[in-house]
VOGU-3710 file (C-alpha; in Angstrom, 3 decimals, decimal comma):
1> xxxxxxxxxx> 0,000/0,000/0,000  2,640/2,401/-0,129  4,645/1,868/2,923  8,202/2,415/1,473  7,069/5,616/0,236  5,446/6,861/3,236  8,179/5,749/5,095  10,871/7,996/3,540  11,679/10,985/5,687  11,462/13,734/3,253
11> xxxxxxxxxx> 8,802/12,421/1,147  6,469/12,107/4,200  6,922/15,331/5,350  6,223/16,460/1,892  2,596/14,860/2,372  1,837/15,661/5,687  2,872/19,670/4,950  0,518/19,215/1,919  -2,239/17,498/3,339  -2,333/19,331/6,458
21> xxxxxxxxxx> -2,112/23,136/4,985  -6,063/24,989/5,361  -6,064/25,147/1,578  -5,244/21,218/0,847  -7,299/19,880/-1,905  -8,465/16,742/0,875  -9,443/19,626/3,071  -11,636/21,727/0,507  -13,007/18,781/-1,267  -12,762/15,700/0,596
31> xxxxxxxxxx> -13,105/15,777/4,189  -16,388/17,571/3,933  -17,733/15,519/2,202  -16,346/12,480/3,949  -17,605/13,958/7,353  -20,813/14,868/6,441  -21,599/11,090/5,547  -20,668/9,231/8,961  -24,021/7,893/10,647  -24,177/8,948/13,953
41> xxxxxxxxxx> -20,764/8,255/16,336  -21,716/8,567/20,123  -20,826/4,828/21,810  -19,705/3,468/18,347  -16,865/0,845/17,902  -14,759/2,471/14,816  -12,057/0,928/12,902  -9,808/2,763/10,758  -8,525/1,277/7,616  -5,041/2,931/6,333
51> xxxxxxxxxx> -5,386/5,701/9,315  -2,233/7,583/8,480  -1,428/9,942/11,385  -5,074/9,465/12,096  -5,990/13,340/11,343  -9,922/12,071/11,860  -9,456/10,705/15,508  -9,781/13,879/16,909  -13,326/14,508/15,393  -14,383/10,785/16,346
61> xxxxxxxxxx> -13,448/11,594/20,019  -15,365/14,614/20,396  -18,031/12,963/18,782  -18,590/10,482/21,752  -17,169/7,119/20,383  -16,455/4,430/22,566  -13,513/3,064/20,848  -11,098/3,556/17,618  -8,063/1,475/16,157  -6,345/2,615/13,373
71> xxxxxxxxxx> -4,494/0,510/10,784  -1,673/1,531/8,132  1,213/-0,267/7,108  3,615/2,606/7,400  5,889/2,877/10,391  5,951/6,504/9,956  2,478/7,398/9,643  1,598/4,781/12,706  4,219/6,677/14,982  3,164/9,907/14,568
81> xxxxxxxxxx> -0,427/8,605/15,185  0,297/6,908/18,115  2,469/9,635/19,619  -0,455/12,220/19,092  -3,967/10,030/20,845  -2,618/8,492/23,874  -6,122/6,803/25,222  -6,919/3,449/26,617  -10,200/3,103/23,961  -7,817/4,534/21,195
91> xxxxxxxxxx> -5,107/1,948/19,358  -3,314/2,244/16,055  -1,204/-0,402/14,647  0,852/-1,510/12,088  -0,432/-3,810/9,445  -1,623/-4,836/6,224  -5,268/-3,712/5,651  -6,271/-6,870/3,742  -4,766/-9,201/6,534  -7,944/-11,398/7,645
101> xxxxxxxxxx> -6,719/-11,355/11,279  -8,044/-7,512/11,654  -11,712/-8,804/10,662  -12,967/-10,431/13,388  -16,644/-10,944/12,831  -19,575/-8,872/14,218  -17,145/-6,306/16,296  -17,445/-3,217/14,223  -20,335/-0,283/14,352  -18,404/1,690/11,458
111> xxxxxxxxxx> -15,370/0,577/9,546  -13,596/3,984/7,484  -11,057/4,671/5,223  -9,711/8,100/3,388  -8,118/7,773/0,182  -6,468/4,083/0,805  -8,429/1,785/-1,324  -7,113/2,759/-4,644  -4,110/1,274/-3,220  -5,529/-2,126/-3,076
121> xxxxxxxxxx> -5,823/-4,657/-6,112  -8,880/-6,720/-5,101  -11,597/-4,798/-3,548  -14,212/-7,281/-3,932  -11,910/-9,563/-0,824  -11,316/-6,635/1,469  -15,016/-5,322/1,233  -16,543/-8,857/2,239  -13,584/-8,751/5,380  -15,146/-5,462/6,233
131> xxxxxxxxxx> -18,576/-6,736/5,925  -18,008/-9,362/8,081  -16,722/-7,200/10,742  -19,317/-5,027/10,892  -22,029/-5,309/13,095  -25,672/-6,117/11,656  -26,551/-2,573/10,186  -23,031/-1,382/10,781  -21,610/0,764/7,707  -18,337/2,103/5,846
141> xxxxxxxxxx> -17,729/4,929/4,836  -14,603/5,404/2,341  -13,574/7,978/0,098  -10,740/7,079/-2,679  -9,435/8,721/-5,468  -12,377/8,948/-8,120  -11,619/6,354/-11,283  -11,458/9,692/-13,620  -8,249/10,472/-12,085  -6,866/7,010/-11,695
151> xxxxxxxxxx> -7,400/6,591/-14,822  -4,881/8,435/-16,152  -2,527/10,289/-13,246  -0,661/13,340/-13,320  2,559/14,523/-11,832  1,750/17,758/-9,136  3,921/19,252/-11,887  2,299/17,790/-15,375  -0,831/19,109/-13,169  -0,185/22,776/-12,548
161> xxxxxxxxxx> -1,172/23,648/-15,448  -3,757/21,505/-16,156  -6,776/23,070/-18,459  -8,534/19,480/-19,066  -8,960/16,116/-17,558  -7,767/12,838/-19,762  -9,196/9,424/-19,817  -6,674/7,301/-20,812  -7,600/3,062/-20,572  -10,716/3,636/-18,384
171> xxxxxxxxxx> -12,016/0,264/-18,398  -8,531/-1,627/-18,577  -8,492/-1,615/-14,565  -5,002/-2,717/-12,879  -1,406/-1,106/-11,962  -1,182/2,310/-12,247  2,250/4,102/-11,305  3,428/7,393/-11,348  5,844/9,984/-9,898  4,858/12,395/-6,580
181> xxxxxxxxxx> 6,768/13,964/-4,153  10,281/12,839/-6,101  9,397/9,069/-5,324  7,267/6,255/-7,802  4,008/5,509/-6,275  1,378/2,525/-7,121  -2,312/2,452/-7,200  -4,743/0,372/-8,840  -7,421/1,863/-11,145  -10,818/0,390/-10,381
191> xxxxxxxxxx> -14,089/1,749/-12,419  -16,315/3,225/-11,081  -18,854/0,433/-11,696  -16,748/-2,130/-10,250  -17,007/-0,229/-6,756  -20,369/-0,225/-6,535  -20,509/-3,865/-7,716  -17,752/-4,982/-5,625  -20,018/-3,940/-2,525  -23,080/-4,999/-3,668
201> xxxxxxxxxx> -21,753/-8,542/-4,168  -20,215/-8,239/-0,627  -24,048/-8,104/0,723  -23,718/-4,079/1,327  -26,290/-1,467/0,517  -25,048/1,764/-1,008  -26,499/4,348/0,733  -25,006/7,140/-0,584  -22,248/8,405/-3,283  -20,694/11,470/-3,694
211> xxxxxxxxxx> -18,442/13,124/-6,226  -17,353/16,119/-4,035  -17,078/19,766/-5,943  -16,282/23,251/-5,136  -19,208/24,317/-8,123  -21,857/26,348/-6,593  -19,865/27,044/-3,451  -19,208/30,810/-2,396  -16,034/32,096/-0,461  -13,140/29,895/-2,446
221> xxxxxxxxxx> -10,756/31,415/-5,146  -12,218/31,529/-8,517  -9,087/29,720/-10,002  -9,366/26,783/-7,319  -12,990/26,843/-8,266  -12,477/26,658/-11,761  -9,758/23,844/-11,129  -11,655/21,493/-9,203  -14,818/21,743/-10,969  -14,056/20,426/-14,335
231> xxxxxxxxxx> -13,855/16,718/-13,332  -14,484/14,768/-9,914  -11,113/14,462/-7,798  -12,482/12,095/-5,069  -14,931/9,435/-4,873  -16,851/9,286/-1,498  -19,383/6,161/-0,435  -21,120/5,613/2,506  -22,140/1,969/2,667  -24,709/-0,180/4,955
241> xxxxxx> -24,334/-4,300/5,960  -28,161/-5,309/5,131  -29,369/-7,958/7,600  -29,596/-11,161/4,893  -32,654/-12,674/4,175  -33,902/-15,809/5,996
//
C-alpha cells in the first residue's frame, strides 16, 4: 500500500505539509464531504482502515465514540499517530489492511477509510472482510481517489497547469504508477462500476455516493474553483451491511 514511500523521511513530510495546509485539496473537497456522511458516532466501535497519522481521531473523540483502532502499514504514519492520541479506547497499529486477522466478525459499528483503497488490487476480498466485521446494520464509509483520475494520473507538476482532464484506458483496470513527491508511487485503477458492484456482491447497501465539488460554493478562489470543478477528484461512499434474508 505504499509503505516504502510513506516511510521515507522527506517524502512524508512532503505529504503531511501538503495534506495538512487549510487550503489542501483533501481539506476543501474531501473531508467535507467524507464527514458529512458518517451515521451517527456517540458509543460506536470504529475501525480505521489505512489511518495515516489518524488526522480524523480527533473529530471521532469529540463525537462520543467508545472506541477507535487505526491501521496503516507505514511505520511513519503509525508513529506519529500513536504519539499524538494516547487513550486506553484509542489503538493504532501496524499492518496490512487486507490481513484477515483484523476482521474479526460482528465487532465493528463503522469501519472507514480516506483515500487508501485505490491502493488495493482486489476490492471485492477486502469489502466482504469489512462486511463481516461489521455489526448487523453497521456501515463504511470510504472515500478514494475517483476512477477519472486514476485513470490516467498526473505529476503535481504535469498538473499545474492543467486546463482538461484525460481518460486514458478507463475500463482496462489494474497497476497504475506514477511519480509524486520525487518518489514512484502505485495504485490500482478500479471503475467506477466495479465499486459499486464490488459492494453490492459483498451483501452491502449503497447508501449514498458522492463526487465532491467546489461548483456552486461561495467564499473559495475563482481559479481553485475553476480547477476542481471540471472533473471529480475524489470518490466518497457511505455503505450499509443489510441484515440477509432468511
Amino acid at each position: 500500500m505504499g509503505s516504502d514511500f510513506y516511510d521515507n523521511p522527506h517524502q512524508l513530510a512532503q505529504y503531511l505539509e501538503r495534506r495538512h495546509t487549510s487550503c489542501s485539496v483533501n481539506k476543501l473537497l474531501e473531508q467535507p464531504v467524507f464527514l458529512s456522511l458518517l451515521p451517527p458516532l456517540q458509543k460506536r466501535t470504529v475501525l480505521d482502515l489505512g489511518c495515516g497519522d489518524a488526522s480524523i481521531c480527533e473529530h471521532l473523540i469529540k463525537a462520543g465514540i467508545n472506541s477507535y483502532r487505526g491501521i496503516d502499514d507505514s511505520e511513519g504514519m503509525v508513529s506519529l499517530a500513536q504519539e499524538k492520541y494516547q487513550h486506553s479506547n484509542i489503538s493504532m497499529i501496524r499492518g496490512d489492511i487486507q490481513d484477515t486477522l483484523h476482521y474479526p466478525p460482528n465487532s465493528y459499528d463503522l469501519v472507514i477509510s480516506r483515500l487508501a483503497f485505490h491502493y488495493i488490487k482486489s476490492l471485492g476480498e477486502l469489502f466482504r472482510l469489512i462486511y463481516q466485521s461489521l455489526v448487523p446494520e453497521g456501515h463504511l464509509v470510504f472515500s478514494a481517489e475517483h476512477p477519472i483520475t486514476t485513470s490516467h494520473q498526473l505529476s503535481p507538476e504535469e498538473a499545474k497547469n492543467r486546463r482538461g482532464w484525460q481518460l486514458d484506458h478507463y475500463f482496462k483496470e489494474g497497476e497504475r504508477t506514477y511519480h509524486w513527491l520525487g518518489g514512484p508511487v502505485t495504485k490500482y485503477h478500479h471503475t467506477l462500476e466495479k465499486y459499486f458492484l464490488s459492494l453490492t456482491q459483498a451483501g452491502f447497501q449503497v447508501e449514498q455516493l458522492r463526487e465532491p465539488s467546489l461548483s456552486g460554493q461561495a467564499g473559495h478562489d475563482s481559479n481553485l474553483v475553476e480547477r476542481y470543478s471540471q472533473a471529480p477528484i475524489y470518490l466518497v461512499i457511505c455503505a450499509k451491511k443489510t441484515t440477509p434474508y432468511s
